[in-house]
Residue, then its C-alpha position, 0 to 999 in steps of 0.5 A: x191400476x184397472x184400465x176402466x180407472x186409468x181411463x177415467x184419470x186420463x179424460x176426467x181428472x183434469x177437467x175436474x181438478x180444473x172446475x176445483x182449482x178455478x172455482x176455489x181462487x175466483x172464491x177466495x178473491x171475490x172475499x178480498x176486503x177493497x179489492x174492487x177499490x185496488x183494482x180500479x187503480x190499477x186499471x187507471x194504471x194501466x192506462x195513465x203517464x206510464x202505463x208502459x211501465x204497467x204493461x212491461x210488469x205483465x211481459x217481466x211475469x212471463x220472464x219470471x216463470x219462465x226462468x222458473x221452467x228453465x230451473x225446474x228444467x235444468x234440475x229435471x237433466x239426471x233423470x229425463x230431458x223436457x222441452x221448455x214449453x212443457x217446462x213452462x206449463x208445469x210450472x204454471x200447473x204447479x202455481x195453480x195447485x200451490x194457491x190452495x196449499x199451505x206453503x205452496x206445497x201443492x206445487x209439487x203435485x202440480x208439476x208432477x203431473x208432466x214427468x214421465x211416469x216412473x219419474x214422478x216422486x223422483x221430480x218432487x225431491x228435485x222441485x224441493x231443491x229448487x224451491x230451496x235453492x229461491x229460498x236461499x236467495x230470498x234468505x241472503x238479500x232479505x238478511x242485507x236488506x234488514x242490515x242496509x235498512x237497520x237504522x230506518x227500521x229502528x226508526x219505527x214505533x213498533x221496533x224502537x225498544x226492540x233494538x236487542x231481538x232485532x239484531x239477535x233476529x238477524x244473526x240468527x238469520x244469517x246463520x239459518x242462511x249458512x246452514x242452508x248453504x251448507x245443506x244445499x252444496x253437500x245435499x249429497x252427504x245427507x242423502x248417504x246419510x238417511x240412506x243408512x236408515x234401516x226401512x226407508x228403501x222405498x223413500x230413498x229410491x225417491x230421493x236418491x236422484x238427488x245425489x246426482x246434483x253436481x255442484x255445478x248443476x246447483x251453482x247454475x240452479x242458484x244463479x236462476x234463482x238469483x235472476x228471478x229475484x232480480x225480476x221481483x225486484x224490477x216488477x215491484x218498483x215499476x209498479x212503485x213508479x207507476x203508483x206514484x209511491x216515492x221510493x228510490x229505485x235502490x232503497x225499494x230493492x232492499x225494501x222489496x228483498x225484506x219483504x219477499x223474506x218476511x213472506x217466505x218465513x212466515x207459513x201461509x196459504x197463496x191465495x189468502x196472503x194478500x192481507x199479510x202483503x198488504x200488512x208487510x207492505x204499509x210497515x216497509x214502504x211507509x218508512x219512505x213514503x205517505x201514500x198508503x193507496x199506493x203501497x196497499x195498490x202495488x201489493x195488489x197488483x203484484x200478487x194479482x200479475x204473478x200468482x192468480x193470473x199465471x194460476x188461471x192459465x196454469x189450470x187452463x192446462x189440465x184440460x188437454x193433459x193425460x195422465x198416463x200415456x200410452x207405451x210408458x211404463x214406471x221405472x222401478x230402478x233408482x238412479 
């Protein structure tokens, strides 16, 4: 790559990347339909009875994507060794680009940008793995929870004569989960399968860093991710709490674990979901609760804490990062 070209990624890209990405989600959120409406309770929540509530939902997003950093860090151990700030501003970084992405692919990109050089397309298989190891989480709560509240589920207009897809919908659910146990705990057998592909040499010098995931290493990734759950779930009932919408502390897990899973099967792009959550959101918590602004609020706010405001500092980081750096050069070897 030309020097004259290098340059101009190291001082221009970010900058530019940064304009796109904020340009695009201020976008998207001016085009909200109630948004404004939304936000003005959620203002008047974050200074009611229990706005401690409100503001401790803001402190648990820190800790949501810092265990985020920490996983990613933890998978990041075969192949180099990052500080946790660094960790931590990639993560964001990658919520910046997954916001515009179908699926949140963009993150991998994102995240790539603070690996060393020669350790980039190694990083997106790792950050796959780690996104897949949140995946399993959501899929092994989200399924109890369609179990704990089958009979209220039934209960709905909507489901009532539907009784034989919806059990056949969650054995198939807990099937998909076991096979992706089994993919996530023996990734290694695949990647010595797909290594005896003829012509994927390039790919499999990518990808092979995988193999180096020892069971203990994604035992600890799995339970990072079981912890982040737990944080979701803490965040949503707080806000349930402080919006005035009368669920019980343990039923509004199941509740919030069933909707994170209805939003992690069905493809979409972050920014545009608000309308889906909004949707997810009235049929599950309507089961236990009339107070419609309320969910339609808690949907809002969450989604506001947890993806566009880590996305706006996220981007904030491109500012200062550089591409390429001085005295590193790519690693051509796999290992």
């Amino acid at each position: 790559m030309g020097k004259s070209i290098k340059i101009f990624l190291n001082y221009f890209l970010g900058p530019i990347i940064f304009v796109w990405l904020v340009y695009s989600m201020v976008k998207q959120i001016r085009q909200q339909p109630d948004l404004d409406t939304h936000l003005g309770y959620i203002l008047e929540a974050a200074y009611g009875e229990h706005a401690w509530k409100f503001w401790l939902v803001f402190l648990l997003m820190l800790m949501n994507w810092g265990i985020e950093a920490r996983k990613w860090q933890v998978l990041l151990l075969p192949i180099q060794k990052m500080p946790f700030l660094r960790a931590f501003k990639a993560t964001l970084t990658g919520v910046s680009f997954a916001m515009n992405t179908p699926n949140r692919i963009g993150e991998y990109g994102g995240r790539m940008l603070f690996v060393d050089e020669g350790n980039r397309l190694k990083s997106v298989s790792l950050t796959i793995a780690g996104s897949f190891s949140q995946l399993i989480v959501t899929l092994i709560v989200g399924v109890a929870g369609l179990y704990v509240l089958s009979d209220a589920l039934m209960q709905k207009e909507q489901l009532s004569g539907l009784a034989i897809w919806f059990k056949s919908i969650r054995w198939m659910l807990v099937i998909i989960t076991l096979v992706c146990l089994l993919i996530y705990f023996r990734i290694s057998w695949i990647i010595k399968g797909i290594e005896r592909l003829p012509g994927l040499t390039t790919f499999i010098q990518h990808i092979a860093v995988m193999e180096e995931l020892s069971v203990t290493l994604l035992l600890r990734v799995l339970s990072l991710s079981l912890l982040r759950f737990i944080v979701f779930t803490i965040q949503y009932n707080l806000l349930l709490q402080v919006l005035h919408v009368g669920v019980d502390v343990w039923v509004g897990f199941w509740l919030v674990s069933v909707l994170f899973l209805c939003l992690a099967i069905w493809p979409t792009i972050a920014i545009l979901e608000l309308g889906l959550r909004w949707e997810y959101s009235l049929f599950l918590f309507s089961l236990y609760s009339t107070n419609t602004v309320g969910i339609y609020t808690a949907a809002t706010a969450i989604w506001l804490i947890n993806l566009v405001v880590p996305a706006m500092a996220g981007s904030l980081f491109l500012l200062g990062l550089r591409i390429f750096k001085k005295g590193k050069t790519p690693d051509p070897t796999p290992r």
